[in-house]
Residue, then its C-alpha position, 0 to 999 in steps of 0.5 A: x721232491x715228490x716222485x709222480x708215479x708214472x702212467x705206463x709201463x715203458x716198452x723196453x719193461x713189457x717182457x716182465x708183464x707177460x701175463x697181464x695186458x701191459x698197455x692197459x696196466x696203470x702203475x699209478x692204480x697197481x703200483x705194489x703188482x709193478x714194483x713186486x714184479x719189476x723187483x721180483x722178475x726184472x733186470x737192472x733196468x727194470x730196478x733202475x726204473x722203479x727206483x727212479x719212479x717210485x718213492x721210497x716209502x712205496x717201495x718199502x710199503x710193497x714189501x710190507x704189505x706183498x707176500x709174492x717175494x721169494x726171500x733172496x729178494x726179501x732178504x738183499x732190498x730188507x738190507x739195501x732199503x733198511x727194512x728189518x726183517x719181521x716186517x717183510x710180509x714174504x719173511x713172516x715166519x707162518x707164511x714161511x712154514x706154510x709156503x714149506x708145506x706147499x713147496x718144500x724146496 
């Protein structure tokens, strides 16, 4: 069954978009910014709901193709979605050493 990306964010999620205006934030137009921040920054309701709303392969297409992961979260949803690990865009190893350069903790 084909998941329709959903039209809003829900209320009970708005904390995890505290810097944008999440009443205008279209998950259907920006849905790697969603399911990057909702994994990134959110509690388990906020996983529940991208997991429910979102398909698979979208998902997976948002580690891919987003660097904005820091690697705990890259490395548990590469196990948990069966996503090997070079091709993680957060876990490249020239992200990695440059992110070293700028932030060496």
């Amino acid at each position: 069954m084909k998941k329709t990306l959903p039209k809003r964010i829900p209320k009970y999620l708005h904390r995890f978009f505290w810097d944008v205006d999440v009443k205008k934030l279209n998950p259907q137009k920006y849905p790697y910014f969603v399911i990057n921040r909702l994994l990134e920054k959110g509690n388990i309701e906020a996983v529940r709901f991208v997991l429910k709303n979102f398909p698979k392969q979208k998902i997976i297409e948002t580690f891919k193709k987003i660097r904005d992961f820091n690697k705990k979260t890259a490395h548990f949803w590469s196990l948990f979605l069966k996503i090997p690990q070079r091709e993680i865009k957060c876990l490249e190893p020239s992200y990695l050493k440059m992110r070293m350069m700028h932030w060496p903790y």
